[in-house]
C-alpha positions as CSV (number, residue, x, y, z in Angstrom):
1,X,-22.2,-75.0,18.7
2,X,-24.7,-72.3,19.9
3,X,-22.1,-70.2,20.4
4,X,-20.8,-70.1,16.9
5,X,-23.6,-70.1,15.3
6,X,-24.8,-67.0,17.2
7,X,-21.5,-65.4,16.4
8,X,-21.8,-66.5,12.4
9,X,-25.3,-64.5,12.8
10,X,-23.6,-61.9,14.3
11,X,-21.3,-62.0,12.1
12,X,-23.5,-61.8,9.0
13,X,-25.7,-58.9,10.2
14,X,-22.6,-56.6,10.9
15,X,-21.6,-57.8,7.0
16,X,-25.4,-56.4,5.9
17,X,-25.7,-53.5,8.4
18,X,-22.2,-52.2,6.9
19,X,-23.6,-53.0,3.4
20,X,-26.5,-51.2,3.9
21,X,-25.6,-48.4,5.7
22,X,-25.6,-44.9,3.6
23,X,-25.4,-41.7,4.6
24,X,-26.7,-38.4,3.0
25,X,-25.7,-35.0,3.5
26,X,-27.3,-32.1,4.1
27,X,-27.4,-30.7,0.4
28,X,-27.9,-34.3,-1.1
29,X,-30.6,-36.4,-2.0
30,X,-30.6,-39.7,-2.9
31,X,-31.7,-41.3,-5.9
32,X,-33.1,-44.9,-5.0
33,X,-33.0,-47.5,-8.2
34,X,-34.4,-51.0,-6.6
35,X,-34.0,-53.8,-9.2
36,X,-33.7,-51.1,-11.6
37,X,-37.1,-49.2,-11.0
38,X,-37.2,-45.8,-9.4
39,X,-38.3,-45.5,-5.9
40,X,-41.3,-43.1,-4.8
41,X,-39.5,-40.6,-3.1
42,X,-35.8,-39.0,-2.7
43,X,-33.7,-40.1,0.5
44,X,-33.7,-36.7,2.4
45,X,-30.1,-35.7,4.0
46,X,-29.1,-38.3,7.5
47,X,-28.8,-41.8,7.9
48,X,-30.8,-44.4,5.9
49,X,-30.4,-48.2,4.6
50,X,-30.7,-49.6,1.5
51,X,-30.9,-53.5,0.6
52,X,-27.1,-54.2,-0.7
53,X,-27.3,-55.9,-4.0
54,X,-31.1,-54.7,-5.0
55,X,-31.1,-51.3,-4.2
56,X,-28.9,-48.6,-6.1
57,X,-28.5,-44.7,-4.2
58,X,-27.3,-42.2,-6.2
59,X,-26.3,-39.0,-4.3
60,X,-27.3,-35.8,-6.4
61,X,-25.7,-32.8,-4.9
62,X,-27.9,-29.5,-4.7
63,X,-25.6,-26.7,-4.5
64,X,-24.8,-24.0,-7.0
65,X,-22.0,-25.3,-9.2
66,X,-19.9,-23.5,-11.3
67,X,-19.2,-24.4,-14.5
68,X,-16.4,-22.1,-17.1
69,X,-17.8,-22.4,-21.3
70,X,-14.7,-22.1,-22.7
71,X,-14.1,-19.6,-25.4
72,X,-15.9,-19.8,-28.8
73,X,-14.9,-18.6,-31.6
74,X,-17.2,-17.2,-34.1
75,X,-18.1,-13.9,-36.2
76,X,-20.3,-10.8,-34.9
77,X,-23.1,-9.6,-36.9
78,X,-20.9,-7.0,-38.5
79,X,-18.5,-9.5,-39.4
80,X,-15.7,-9.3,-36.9
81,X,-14.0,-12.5,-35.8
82,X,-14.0,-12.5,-31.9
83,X,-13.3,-15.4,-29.2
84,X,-16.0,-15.1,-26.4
85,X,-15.7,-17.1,-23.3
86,X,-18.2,-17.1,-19.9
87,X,-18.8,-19.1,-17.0
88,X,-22.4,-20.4,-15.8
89,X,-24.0,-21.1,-12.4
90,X,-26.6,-23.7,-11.7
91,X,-28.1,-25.9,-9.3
92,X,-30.2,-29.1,-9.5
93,X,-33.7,-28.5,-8.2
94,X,-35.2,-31.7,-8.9
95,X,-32.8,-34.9,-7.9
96,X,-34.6,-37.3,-9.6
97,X,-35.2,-35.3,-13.0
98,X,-31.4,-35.1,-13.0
99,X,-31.0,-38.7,-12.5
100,X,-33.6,-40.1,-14.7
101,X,-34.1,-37.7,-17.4
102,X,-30.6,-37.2,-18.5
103,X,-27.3,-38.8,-18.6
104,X,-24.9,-36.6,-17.3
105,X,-26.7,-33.0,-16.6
106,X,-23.4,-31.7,-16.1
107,X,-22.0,-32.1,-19.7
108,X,-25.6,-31.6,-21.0
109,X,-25.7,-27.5,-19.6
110,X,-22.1,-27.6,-20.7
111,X,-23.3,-28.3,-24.1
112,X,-26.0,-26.3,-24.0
113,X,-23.8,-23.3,-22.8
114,X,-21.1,-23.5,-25.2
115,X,-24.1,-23.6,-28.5
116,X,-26.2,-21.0,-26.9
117,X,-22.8,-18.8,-26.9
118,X,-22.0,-19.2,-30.4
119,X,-25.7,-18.0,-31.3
120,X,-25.4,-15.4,-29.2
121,X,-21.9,-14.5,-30.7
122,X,-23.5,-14.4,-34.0
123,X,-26.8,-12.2,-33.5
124,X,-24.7,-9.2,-31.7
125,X,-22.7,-6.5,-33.0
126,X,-18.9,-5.9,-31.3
127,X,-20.0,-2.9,-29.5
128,X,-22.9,-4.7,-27.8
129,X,-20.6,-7.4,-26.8
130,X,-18.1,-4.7,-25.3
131,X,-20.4,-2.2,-24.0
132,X,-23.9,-4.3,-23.4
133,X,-23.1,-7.3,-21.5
134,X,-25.9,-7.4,-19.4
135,X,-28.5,-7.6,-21.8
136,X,-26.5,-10.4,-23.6
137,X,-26.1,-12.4,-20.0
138,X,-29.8,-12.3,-19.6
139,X,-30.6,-13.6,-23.3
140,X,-28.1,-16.3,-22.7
141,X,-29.3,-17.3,-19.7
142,X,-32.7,-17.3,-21.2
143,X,-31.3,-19.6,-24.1
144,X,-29.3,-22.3,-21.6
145,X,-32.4,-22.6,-19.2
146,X,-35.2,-23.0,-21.3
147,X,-34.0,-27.2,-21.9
148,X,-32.0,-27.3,-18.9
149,X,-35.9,-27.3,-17.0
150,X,-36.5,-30.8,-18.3
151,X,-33.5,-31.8,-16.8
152,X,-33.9,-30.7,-13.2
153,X,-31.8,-28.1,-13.3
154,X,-32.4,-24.1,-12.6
155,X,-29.7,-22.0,-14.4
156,X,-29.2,-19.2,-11.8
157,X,-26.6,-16.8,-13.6
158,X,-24.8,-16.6,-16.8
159,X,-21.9,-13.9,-17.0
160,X,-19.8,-13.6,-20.4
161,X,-15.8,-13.2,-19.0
162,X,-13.4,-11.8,-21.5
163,X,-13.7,-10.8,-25.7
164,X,-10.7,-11.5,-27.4
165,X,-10.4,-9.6,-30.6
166,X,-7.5,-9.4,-33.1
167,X,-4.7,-7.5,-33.0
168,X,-5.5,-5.3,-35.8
169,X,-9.3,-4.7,-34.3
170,X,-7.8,-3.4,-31.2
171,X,-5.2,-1.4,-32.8
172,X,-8.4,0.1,-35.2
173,X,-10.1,1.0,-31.8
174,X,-7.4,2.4,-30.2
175,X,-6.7,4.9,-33.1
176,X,-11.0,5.9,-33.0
177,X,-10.6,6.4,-29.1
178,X,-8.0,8.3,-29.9
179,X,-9.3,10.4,-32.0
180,X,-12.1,10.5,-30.3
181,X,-10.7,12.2,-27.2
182,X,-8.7,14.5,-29.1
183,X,-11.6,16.0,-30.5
184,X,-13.3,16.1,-27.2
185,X,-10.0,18.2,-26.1
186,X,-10.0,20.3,-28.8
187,X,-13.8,21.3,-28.1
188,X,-13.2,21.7,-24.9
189,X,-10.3,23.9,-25.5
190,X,-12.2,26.1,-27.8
191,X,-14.6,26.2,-25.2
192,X,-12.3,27.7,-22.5
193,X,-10.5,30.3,-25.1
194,X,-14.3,31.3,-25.5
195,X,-15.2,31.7,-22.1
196,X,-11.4,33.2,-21.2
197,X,-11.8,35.6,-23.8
198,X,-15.4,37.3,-22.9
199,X,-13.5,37.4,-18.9
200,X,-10.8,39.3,-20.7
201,X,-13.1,41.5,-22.8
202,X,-14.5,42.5,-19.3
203,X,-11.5,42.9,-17.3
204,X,-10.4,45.2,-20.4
205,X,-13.6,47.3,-19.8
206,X,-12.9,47.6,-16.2
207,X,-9.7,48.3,-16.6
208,X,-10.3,50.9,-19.6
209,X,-12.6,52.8,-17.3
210,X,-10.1,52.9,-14.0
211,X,-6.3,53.0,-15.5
212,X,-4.9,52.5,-11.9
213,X,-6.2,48.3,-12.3
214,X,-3.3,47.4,-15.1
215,X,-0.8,49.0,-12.9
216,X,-1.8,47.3,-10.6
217,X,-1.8,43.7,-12.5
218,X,1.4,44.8,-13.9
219,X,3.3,44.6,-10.7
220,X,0.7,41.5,-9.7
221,X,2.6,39.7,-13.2
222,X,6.0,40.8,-11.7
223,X,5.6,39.3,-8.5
224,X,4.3,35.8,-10.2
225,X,7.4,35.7,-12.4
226,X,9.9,37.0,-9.6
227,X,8.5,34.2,-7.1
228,X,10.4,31.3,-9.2
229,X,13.6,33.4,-8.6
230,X,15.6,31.7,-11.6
231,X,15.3,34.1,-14.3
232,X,16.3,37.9,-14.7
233,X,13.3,40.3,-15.2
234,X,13.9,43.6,-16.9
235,X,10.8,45.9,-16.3
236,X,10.8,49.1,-18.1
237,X,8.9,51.6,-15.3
238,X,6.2,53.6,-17.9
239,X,5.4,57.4,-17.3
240,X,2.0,56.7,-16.3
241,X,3.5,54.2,-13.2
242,X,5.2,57.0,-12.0
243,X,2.2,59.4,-12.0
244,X,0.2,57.1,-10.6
245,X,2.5,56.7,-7.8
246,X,3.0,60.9,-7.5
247,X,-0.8,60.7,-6.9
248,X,-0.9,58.2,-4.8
249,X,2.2,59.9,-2.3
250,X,0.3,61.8,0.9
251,X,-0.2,65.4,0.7
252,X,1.5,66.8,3.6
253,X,5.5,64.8,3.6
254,X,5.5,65.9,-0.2
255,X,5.6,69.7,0.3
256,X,10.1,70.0,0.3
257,X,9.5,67.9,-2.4
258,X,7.4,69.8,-4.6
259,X,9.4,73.4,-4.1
260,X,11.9,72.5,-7.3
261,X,8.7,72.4,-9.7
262,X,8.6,76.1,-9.4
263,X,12.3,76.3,-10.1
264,X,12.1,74.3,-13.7
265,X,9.5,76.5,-14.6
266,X,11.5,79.7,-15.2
267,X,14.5,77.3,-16.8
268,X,12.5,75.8,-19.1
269,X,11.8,79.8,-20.4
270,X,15.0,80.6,-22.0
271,X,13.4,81.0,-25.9
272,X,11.8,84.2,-24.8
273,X,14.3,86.0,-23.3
274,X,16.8,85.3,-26.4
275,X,13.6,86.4,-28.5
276,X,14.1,90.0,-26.6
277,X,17.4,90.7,-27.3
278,X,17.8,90.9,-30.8
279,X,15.3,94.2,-30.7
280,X,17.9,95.7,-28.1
281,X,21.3,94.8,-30.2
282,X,19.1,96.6,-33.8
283,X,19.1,100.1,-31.8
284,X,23.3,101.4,-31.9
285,X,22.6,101.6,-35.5
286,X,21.1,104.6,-35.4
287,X,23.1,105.6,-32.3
288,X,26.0,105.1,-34.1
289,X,25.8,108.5,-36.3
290,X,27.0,111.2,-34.2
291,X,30.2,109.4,-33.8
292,X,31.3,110.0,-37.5
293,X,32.6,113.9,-37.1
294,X,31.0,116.7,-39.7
295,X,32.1,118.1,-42.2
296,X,33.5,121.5,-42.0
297,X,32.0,123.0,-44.9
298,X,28.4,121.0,-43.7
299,X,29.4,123.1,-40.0
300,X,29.9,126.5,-41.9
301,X,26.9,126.9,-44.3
302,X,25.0,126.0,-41.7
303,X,26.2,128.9,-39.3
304,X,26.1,131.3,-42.4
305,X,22.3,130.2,-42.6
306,X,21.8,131.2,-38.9
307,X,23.3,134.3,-39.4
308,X,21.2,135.9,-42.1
309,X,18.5,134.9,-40.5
């Protein structure tokens, strides 16, 4: 009879040591409702007992948790239509704020999120939304944590994901960057041909004052187009190429070479020599007289005049 009723006793406080037995983990606290009324302070993480039936531990979990708004729709200042979605990280710093002071903190900062989004939707332009997020993140953040305090709960970063615009919008921006960048190009073209042309101006100078530079940037060009080797080059040799290379030809192997410039001298002469010989083709005119014979009667009075005298 002992026996069993030790063992019914046994029994019974293995029943109650089971129901009674919690366990909280390292980032939990527990939330103690006995008989309805809250308990002084929150069971800290291990092993601890509770009365089954009177007592009531809710586990609050005190890590960050992250928590997507999903996207709102709703109109910029400048009256664009845009669908704005984010994502929201917070932790519970106070268990039993959380427990007592609201329902379900979880849907509450969701709640929260999703409003404070809309207003912020509507008191920015489109290019802060686009260009400025990190200003908006802050004042969002500002907006979700300011009731989220009475709750327990510490709102440690708000980030704005993704703006969906129309189709239109984006084809309207795509058409300014556009244009945009082609102006940028175009300035920065005009730019270069600027700059080129004051390098060219004094290149020209330099050249201008030593002639032997272009002939030299002549044959530079040449080689540039040659080197692709699919095109024919015709390159018409100017005088001053050849001068320039007479010049540049050593002194002492160009001796045999320079004997025939005395030789075209006297063959390029020919107009004054046929200048001389009409004088000497004028003078068998009056050469020419004696071979008519006299007349007799011419011969006779002159002998008659001879004799008288």
């Amino acid at each position: 009879m002992i026996v069993e009723l030790v063992a019914a006793a046994l029994s019974v406080g293995a029943v109650y040591f089971i129901a009674a037995s919690r366990v909280v983990r390292q980032y939990e606290r527990g939330v103690v409702l006995r008989l309805g009324r809250l308990r002084a302070e929150p069971k800290g993480p291990g092993f601890t007992m509770v009365i089954p039936g009177i007592d009531r531990l809710r586990k609050v979990n005190l890590q960050i948790i992250t928590m997507p708004i999903p996207g709102q729709d709703g109109i910029t200042r400048d009256n664009v239509t845009v669908k704005v979605d984010a994502v929201v990280y917070f932790k519970v710093v106070n268990a039993v704020d959380a427990v007592i002071q609201v329902e379900d903190y979880r849907f509450a900062v969701s709640q929260v999120a999703q409003t404070s989004l809309r207003s912020i939707i509507g008191k920015s332009d489109l290019d802060e939304l686009l260009s400025n997020r990190e200003k908006l993140n802050e004042g969002l953040e500002l907006m979700i944590d300011s009731p989220a305090l009475g709750w327990g709960v510490q709102i440690d970063r708000v980030e704005i994901k993704d703006v969906s615009l129309p189709e239109a919008m984006k084809r309207s921006m795509s058409r300014q960057a556009e244009a945009e960048r082609e102006r940028r190009a175009r300035i920065i073209n005009a730019d270069a041909e600027l700059q080129a042309s004051k390098v060219l101006a004094q290149a020209a100078r330099q050249m201008e004052d030593n002639p032997s530079a272009l002939q030299l940037r002549l044959l530079q060009t040449v080689v540039a187009v040659a080197a692709e080797k699919n095109s024919t080059l015709v390159l018409p040799f100017p005088v001053e190429l050849l001068r320039f290379l007479e010049r540049a030809t050593p002194a002492a192997p160009a001796a045999p070479a320079a004997a025939p410039a005395p030789v075209a001298a006297p063959v390029v002469e020919p107009a004054p020599v046929a200048a001389v010989v009409p004088p000497l083709a004028a003078v068998p005119a009056p050469v020419a007289v004696p071979e008519s014979p006299p007349a007799p009667a011419a011969i006779e009075s002159n002998a008659q005049g001879k004799n008288e005298e």
